[in-house]
C-alpha positions in Angstrom: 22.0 17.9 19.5 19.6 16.2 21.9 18.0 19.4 21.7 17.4 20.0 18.4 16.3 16.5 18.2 13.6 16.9 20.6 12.4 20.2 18.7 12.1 18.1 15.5 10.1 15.4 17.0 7.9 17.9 18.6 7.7 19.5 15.3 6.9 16.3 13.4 4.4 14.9 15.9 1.9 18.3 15.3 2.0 17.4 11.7 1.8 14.0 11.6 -1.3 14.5 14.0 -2.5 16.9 11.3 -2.0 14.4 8.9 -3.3 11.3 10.1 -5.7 12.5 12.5 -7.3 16.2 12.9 -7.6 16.9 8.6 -6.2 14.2 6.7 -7.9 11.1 7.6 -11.3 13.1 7.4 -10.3 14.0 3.6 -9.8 10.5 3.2 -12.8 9.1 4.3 -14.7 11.8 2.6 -12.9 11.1 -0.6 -13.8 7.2 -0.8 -17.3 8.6 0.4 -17.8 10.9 -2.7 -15.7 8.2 -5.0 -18.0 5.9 -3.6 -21.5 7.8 -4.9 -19.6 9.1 -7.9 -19.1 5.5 -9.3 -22.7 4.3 -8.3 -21.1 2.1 -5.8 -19.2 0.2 -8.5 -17.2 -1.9 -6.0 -20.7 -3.4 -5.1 -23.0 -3.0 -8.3 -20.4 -4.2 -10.7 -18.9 -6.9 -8.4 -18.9 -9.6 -10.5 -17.8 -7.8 -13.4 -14.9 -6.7 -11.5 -14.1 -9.6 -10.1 -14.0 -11.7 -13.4 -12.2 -9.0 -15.5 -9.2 -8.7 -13.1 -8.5 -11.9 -10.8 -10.4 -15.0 -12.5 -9.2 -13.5 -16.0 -5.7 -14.5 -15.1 -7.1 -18.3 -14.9 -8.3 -18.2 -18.3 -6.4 -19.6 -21.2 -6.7 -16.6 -23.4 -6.1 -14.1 -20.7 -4.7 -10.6 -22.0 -3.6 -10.0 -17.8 -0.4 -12.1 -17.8 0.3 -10.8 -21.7 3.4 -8.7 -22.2 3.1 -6.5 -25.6 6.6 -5.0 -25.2 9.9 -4.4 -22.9 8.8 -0.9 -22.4 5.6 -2.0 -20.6 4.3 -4.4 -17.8 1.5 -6.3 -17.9 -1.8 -5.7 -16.0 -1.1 -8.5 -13.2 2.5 -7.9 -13.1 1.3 -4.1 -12.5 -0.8 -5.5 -9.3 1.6 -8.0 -8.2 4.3 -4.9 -8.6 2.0 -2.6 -6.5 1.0 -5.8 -4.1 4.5 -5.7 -3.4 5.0 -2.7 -2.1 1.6 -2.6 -0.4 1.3 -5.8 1.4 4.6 -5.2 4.2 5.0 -4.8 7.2 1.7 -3.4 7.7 -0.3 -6.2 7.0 1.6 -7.5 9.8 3.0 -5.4 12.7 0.6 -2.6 11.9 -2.4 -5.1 12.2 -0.6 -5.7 15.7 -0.5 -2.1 16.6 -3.8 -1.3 15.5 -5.8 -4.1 17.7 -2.7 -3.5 21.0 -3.4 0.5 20.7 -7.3 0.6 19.2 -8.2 -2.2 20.3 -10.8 -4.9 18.6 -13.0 -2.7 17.1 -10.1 -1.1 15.5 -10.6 -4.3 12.7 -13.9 -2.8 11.5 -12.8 0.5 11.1 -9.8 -1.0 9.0 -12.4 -3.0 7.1 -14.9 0.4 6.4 -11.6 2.6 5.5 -11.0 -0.4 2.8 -14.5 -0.7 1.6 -14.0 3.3 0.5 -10.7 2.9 -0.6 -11.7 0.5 -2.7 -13.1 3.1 -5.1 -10.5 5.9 -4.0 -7.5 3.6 -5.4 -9.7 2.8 -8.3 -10.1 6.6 -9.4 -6.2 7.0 -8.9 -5.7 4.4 -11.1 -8.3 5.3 -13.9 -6.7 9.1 -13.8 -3.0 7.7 -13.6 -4.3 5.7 -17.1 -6.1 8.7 -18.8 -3.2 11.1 -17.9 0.2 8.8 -18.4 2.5 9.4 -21.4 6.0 7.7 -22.2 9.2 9.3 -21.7 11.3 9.3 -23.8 13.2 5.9 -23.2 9.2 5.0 -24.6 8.5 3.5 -21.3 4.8 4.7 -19.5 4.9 7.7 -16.9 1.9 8.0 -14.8 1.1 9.1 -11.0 -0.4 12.1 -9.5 1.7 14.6 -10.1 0.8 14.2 -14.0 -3.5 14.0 -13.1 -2.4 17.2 -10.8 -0.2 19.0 -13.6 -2.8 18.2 -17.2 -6.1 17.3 -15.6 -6.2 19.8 -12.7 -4.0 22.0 -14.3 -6.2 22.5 -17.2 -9.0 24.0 -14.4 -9.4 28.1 -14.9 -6.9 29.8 -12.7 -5.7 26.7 -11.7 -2.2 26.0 -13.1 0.1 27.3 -10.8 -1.6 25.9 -7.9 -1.8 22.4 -9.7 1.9 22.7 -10.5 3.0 23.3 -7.0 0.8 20.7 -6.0 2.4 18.2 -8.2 5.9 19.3 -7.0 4.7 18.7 -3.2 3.4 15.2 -4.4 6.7 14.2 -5.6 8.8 15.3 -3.1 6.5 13.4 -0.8 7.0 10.0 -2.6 11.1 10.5 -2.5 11.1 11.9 1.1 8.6 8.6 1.7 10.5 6.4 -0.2 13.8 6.2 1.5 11.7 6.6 5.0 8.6 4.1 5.0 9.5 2.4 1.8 13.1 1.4 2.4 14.7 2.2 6.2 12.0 1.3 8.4 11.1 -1.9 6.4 14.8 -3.0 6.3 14.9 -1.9 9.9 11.9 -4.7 10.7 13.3 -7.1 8.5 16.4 -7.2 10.9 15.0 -6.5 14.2 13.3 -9.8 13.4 15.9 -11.8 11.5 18.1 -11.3 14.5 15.2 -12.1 16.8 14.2 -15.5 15.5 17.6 -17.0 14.5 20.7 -15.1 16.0 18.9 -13.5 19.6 22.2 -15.5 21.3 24.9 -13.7 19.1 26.1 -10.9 20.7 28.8 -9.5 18.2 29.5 -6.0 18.3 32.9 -4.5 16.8 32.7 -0.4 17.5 29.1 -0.2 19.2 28.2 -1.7 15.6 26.1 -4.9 15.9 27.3 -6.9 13.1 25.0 -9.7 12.6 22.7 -6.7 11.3 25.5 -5.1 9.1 25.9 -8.2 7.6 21.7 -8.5 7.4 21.8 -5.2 5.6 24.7 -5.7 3.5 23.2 -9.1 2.0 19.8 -7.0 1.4 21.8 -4.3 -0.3 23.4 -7.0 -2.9 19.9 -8.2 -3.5 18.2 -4.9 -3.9 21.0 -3.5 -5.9 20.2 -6.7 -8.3 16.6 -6.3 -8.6 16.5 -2.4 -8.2 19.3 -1.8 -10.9 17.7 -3.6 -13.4 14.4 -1.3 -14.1 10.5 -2.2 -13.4 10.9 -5.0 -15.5 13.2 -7.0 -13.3 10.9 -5.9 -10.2 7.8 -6.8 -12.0 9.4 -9.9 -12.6 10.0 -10.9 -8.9 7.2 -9.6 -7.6 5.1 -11.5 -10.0 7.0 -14.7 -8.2 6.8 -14.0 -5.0 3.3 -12.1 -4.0 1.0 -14.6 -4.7 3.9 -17.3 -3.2 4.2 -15.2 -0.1 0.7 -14.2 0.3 -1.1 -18.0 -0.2 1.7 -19.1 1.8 0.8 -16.5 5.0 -2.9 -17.3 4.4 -2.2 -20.7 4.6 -0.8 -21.0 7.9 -2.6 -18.3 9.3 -5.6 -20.7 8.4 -4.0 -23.3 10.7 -3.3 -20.8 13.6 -7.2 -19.6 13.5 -8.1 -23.2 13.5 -6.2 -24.8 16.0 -8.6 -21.9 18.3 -11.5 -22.3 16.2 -13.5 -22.1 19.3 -12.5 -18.6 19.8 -13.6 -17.7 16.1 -16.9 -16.2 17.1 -16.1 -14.2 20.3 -13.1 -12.7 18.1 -15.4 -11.6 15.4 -17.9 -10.5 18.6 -15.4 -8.3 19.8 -14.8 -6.5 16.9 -18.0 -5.1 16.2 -18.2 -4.4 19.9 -15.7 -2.8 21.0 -16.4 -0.7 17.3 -19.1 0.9 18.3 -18.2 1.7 21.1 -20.1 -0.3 23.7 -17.1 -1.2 25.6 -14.3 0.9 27.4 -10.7 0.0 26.7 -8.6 -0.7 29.8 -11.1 1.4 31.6 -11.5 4.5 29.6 -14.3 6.4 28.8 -16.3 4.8 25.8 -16.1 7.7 23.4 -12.6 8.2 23.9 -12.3 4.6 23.1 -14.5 4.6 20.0 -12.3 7.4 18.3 -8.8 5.8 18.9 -10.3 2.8 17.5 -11.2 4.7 14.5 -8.4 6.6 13.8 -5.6 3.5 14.4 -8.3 1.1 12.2 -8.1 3.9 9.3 -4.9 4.4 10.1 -3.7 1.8 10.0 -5.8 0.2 7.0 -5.0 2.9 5.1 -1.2 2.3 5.9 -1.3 -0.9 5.0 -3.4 -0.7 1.2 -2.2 2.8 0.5 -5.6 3.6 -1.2 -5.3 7.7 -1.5 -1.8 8.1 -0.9 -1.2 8.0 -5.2 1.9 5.9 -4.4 0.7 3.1 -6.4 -0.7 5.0 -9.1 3.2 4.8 -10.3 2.7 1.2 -11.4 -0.2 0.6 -12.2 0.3 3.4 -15.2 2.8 1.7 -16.5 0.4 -1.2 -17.2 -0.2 -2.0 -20.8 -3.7 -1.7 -20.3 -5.2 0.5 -23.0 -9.1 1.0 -20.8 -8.5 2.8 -17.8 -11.1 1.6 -15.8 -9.5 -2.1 -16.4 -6.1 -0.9 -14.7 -9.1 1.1 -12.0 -10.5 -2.7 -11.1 -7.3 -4.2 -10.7 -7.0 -1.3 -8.1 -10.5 -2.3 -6.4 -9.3 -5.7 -6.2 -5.8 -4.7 -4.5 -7.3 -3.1 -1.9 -9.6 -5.9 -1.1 -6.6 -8.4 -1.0 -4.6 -6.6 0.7 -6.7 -5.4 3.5 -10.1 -7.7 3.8 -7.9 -10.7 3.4 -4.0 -10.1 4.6 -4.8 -8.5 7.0 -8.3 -9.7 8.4 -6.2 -12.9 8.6 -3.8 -11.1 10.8 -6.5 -9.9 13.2 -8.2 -13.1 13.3 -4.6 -14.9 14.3 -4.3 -12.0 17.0 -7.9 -12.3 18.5 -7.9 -16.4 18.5 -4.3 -16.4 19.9 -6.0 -16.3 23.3 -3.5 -13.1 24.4 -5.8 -10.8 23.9 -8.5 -9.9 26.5 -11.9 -10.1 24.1 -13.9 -8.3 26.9 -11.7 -5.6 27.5 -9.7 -5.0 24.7 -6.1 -5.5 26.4 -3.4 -7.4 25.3 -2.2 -9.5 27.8 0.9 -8.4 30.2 4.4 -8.9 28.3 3.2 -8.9 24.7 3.2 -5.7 22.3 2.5 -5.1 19.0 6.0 -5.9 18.1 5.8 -9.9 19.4 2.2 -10.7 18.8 1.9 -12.2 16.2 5.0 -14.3 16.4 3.8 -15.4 19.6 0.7 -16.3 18.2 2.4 -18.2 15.4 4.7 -20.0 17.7 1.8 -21.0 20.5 0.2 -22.8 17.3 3.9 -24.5 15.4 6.8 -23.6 18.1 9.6 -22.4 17.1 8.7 -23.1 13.6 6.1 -20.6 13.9 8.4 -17.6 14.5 11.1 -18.6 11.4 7.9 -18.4 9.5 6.8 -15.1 10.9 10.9 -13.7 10.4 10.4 -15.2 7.0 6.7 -13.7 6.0 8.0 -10.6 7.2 11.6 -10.7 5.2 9.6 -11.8 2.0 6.7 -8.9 2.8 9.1 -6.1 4.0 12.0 -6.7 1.4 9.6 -6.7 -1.7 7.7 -3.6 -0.3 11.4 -1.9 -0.9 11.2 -3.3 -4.3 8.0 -1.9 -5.0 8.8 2.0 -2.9 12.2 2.5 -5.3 9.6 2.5 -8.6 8.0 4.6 -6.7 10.4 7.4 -6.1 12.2 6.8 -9.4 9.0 7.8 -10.6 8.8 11.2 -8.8 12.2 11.7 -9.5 11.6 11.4 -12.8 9.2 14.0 -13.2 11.3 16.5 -11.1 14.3 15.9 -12.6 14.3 13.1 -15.8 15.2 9.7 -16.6 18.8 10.6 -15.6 17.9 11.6 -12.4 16.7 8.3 -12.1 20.2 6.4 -11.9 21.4 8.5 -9.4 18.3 8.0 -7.2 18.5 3.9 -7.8 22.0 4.0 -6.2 21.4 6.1 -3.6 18.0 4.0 -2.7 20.0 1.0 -2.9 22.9 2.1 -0.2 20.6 3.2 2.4 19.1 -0.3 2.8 22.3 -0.7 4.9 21.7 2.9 7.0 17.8 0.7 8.1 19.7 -2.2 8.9 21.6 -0.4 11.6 18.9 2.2 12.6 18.0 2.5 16.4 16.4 5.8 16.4 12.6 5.9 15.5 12.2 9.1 14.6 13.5 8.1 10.9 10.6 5.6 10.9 8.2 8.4 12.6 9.3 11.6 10.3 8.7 8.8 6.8 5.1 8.3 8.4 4.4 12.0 8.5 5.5 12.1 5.0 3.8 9.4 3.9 0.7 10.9 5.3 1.4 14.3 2.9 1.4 12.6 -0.3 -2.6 12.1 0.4 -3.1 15.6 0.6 -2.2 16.9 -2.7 -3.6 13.7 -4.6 -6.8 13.5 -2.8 -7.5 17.3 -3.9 -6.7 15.8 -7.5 -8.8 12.8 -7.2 -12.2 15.1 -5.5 -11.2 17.8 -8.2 -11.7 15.2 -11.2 -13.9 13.4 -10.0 -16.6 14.3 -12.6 -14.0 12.9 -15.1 -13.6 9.6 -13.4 -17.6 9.5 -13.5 -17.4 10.1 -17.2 -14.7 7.9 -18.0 -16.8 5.1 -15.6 -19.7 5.9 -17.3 -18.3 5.2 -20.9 -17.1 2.1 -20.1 -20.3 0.7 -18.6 -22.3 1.8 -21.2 -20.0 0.2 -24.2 -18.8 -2.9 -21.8 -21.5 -3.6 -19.8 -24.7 -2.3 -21.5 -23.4 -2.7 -25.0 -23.9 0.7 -26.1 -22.3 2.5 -29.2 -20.0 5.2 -28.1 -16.4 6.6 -28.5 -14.3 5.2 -25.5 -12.5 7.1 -23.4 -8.6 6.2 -23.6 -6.6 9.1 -22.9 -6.1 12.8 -22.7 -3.5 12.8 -25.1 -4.7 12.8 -29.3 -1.5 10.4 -30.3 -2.2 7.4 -27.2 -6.2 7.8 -27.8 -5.2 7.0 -31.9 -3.0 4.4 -31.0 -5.4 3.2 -28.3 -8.6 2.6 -30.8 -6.1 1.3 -33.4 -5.2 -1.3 -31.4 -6.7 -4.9 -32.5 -7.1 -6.0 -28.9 -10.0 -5.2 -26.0 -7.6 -4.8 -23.4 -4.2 -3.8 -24.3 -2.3 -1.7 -26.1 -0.6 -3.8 -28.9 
C-alpha cells in the first residue's frame, strides 16, 4: 500500500508541477496579459465606472444589485458575495502565510501583478458565462465554462469535438476539485485550528479516532447539510450575511495588528518590492533562484486564493439576474480586487509588521511556519484573544468556501449528468465534510491542488479562443453605456434570452 501510495504522489507531484509551474501558470499570466490589451485595460481606463456600477451601486437607494426578480435567480451582489464565499478561504489566510514562509517577501508583489491580470481574466469568464448561460429546466440559470467551451468554442470550424471533450475535462475538474480543495482540505483547516485554539489540552481518542474532531466535523456536516440541501438560494442567502460580516471584521482587526507595529509599515512594504526583484538572496540562495520561487508561490498562491482563470466562479456568477454581461464581468474585476489587493495584502502586511519575519533576509523566524503565523501574529497584538479570532476568521472563511465549492460542482454535475444528478451529488458533498474532519494524510489536500490547477487549462483555451467576442461584447457596451452610442446590445447567444433580454423594462436586470 505504502507503495502504491508513494507512486501516486510521485505521479501527482509531475503534474501538479506542470500545472502550476512549467505550463500552466505561464498560460495564466499570458491570458490576463492578452485579456488585459483585449479590453483596453478596462480595469484601469474604466475604473470609476467599474467601481460605481458594482460596489457603491449597492449603497444607493434605487440599487438594481441587492434586487431579486425571482426564486429561480440570484441577484448580482448575492452572486459576488456567493462567489466571495468560496473564494475568500483559507487562502487568503494560510496560503498568504505559505507564500511569504516559502517565496519570501517579494512573493506579495507577484501575488498583487497575478491579481492586477486576473482582474480582466475573471472578468471575461464572467462576461462569456453571461452570453452563453441558459436555464434548465427547473428554469433556474446554467452557466460556467463548459457551456462558453461547448456553444462558443464549439461553434469554431473543426472544432466541436475538441470543445466537447474539453468541456467534459472542465467538469470533471470542478467535481474532482470540489470534494478535494473546496470541501476536505478546508474542513480539515477548520479543525486542525478549532482544536488548536480551544481544545489543544483534550486528548480524547476512542479507536485511534480523535473525537473532539469527529464531533467538529459532525456539527459542520449538520450545518452544511442545512445550507447545502436547500439550493443556491439558501447559500446565496448566507453568504450574503456573512462575507461582508467576516471580511470587515478580519480587516478590522488586522488594522489593529498593523498598527500596534506601525513602525515596521515601511520596511515591510520595502521588502516586498526588494526581495521581488530579486535584489536579495533568500536564506542564502542564489538571487535568480530566489526571484522565480517568489514568482511562482506569489502567482500561485494569488491565483489560489481569487481563483481568476480557474472558471470555478463563473458557476455563480451566471446565475446572476443580470441581463448585461459585462455588469456580471465588473462585479468579477471587483472580486478579484477584494479578495486579493485587500484580504490578503492585509494578511501580508500582519505577517511582515509581526516582527517574526527577517525583512532583510526573507526568513521566518526559528519555530514559526506558515501554519502558526498568523495566529501568532494575531495573538503578540490581543493574546489569546487574537488566536479565537484567527480559529474563528478561519471557521467563518473556510466553512463558507464549502458553501460556495458544492454550487460549484453541482453545477458540473449538472451538465454531465442533469438536475437529478444534482441530489445525489449534494449528499455525497455533504458526508465527506466529516471524511476532512478526520484527514491526516496530505496527499488528499495535494491531489485537489493538482486538480484544481487543471480546471485552468481547458477554460483558459476558452477564454484566449473567444477573446475577440469578449472584445466585441466590451466594445458594445462602452459604446451604448459609456459613450452613448446607438447600437443593438449584446445579451446573449441564444434568440429567446436576447428577446426577453431587450424586452425587459429595466437597465440591469432581467425582469
Amino acid at each position: 500500500m505504502n507503495a502504491f501510495l508513494e507512486q501516486v504522489t510521485k505521479i501527482n507531484d509531475a503534474v501538479n508541477t506542470w500545472v502550476w509551474t512549467d505550463f500552466g501558470l505561464y498560460l495564466l499570466l499570458a491570458a490576463g496579459v492578452i485579456m488585459t490589451a483585449v479590453t483596453g485595460v478596462f480595469q484601469i481606463t474604466h475604473l470609476r465606472h467599474w467601481w460605481k456600477n458594482t460596489i457603491a451601486s449597492v449603497f444607493k437607494r434605487d440599487n438594481t444589485a441587492t434586487k431579486k426578480t425571482d426564486k429561480k435567480s440570484i441577484s448580482q451582489f448575492q452572486a459576488l458575495c456567493t462567489a466571495l464565499a468560496a473564494t475568500v478561504g483559507t487562502g487568503n489566510i494560510a496560503g498568504v502565510a505559505a507564500a511569504i514562509c516559502i517565496g519570501g517577501p517579494g512573493a506579495v508583489l507577484w501575488m498583487w501583478v497575478a491579481a492586477f491580470l486576473g482582474m480582466m481574466t475573471n472578468y471575461s469568464e464572467n462576461v462569456l458565462g453571461i452570453f452563453f448561460r441558459r436555464k434548465n429546466k427547473h428554469g433556474e440559470w446554467s452557466g460556467g465554462a463548459m457551456y462558453y467551451l461547448k456553444d462558443g468554442v464549439g461553434k469554431m470550424k473543426g472544432m466541436k469535438w475538441p470543445a466537447a471533450v474539453l468541456a467534459v475535462l472542465f467538469a470533471v475538474f470542478a467535481i474532482l476539485a470540489s470534494f478535494g480543495i473546496g470541501n476536505m482540505g478546508q474542513i480539515n483547516k477548520i479543525t486542525l485550528n478549532m482544536e488548536s485554539a480551544f481544545f489543544s489540552n483534550v486528548d480524547w481518542t476512542v479507536g485511534g479516532i480523535n473525537m473532539i474532531n469527529l464531533m467538529i466535523g459532525l456539527v459542520l456536516l449538520v450545518l452544511g447539510a442545512l445550507i447545502i440541501i436547500g439550493g443556491l438560494q439558501r447559500i446565496a442567502a448566507v453568504a450574503e450575511r456573512v462575507v461582508p460580516f467576516m471580511a470587515v471584521a478580519y480587516v478590522i482587526f488586522g488594522l489593529i495588528a498593523v498598527g500596534v507595529h506601525y513602525d515596521l509599515i515601511l520596511p515591510a512594504l520595502k521588502s516586498i518590492f526588494t526581495h521581488a526583484l530579486g535584489a536579495k538572496a533568500l536564506a542564502g540562495g542564489v538571487a535568480g533562484a530566489a526571484l522565480k520561487l517568489a514568482i511562482v508561490q506569489g502567482c500561485k498562491r494569488g491565483v489560489f486564493s481569487n481563483e481568476a482563470g480557474l472558471g470555478s466562479s463563473v458557476m455563480v456568477h451566471s446565475s446572476s439576474n443580470v441581463k448585461e454581461p459585462v455588469k456580471q464581468g465588473m462585479w468579477g474585476i471587483f472580486e478579484v480586487f477584494f479578495d486579493t489587493m485587500v484580504v490578503c495584502t492585509m494578511t501580508a502586511l500582519i505577517a511582515l509588521t509581526s516582527g517574526m519575519i527577517n525583512l532583510e533576509t526573507g526568513v521566518v523566524n526559528e519555530g514559526v511556519s506558515d501554519a502558526t503565523l498568523i495566529s501568532k501574529a494575531f495573538g503578540g497584538v490581543f493574546g489569546q484573544v487574537g488566536e479565537w479570532f484567527i480559529a474563528i476568521a478561519m471557521l467563518l472563511f473556510a466553512f463558507t468556501t464549502v458553501l460556495g465549492w458544492s454550487q460549484y460542482g453541482s453545477k458540473a454535475v449538472e451538465y454531465l449528468f442533469g438536475v437529478k444528478g444534482v441530489k445525489v451529488y449534494k449528499v455525497i458533498f455533504v458526508l465527506m465534510i466529516v471524511s476532512g474532519a478526520l484527514m491526516t494524510s496530505s496527499l488528499a489536500w495535494d491531489i485537489s491542488d493538482t486538480f484544481n490547477g487543471l480546471m485552468m487549462i481547458p477554460n483558459l483555451i476558452a477564454v484566449l479562443l473567444l477573446s475577440p467576442l469578449v472584445f466585441k461584447i466590451t466594445r458594445n457596451y462602452v459604446n451604448r453605456k459609456i459613450k452613448g452610442k446607438d447600437e443593438k446590445p449584446m445579451y446573449s447567444f441564444d434568440p429567446e434570452i436576447q428577446a426577453a433580454a431587450e424586452a425587459s423594462t429595466s437597465d440591469d436586470i432581467i425582469e
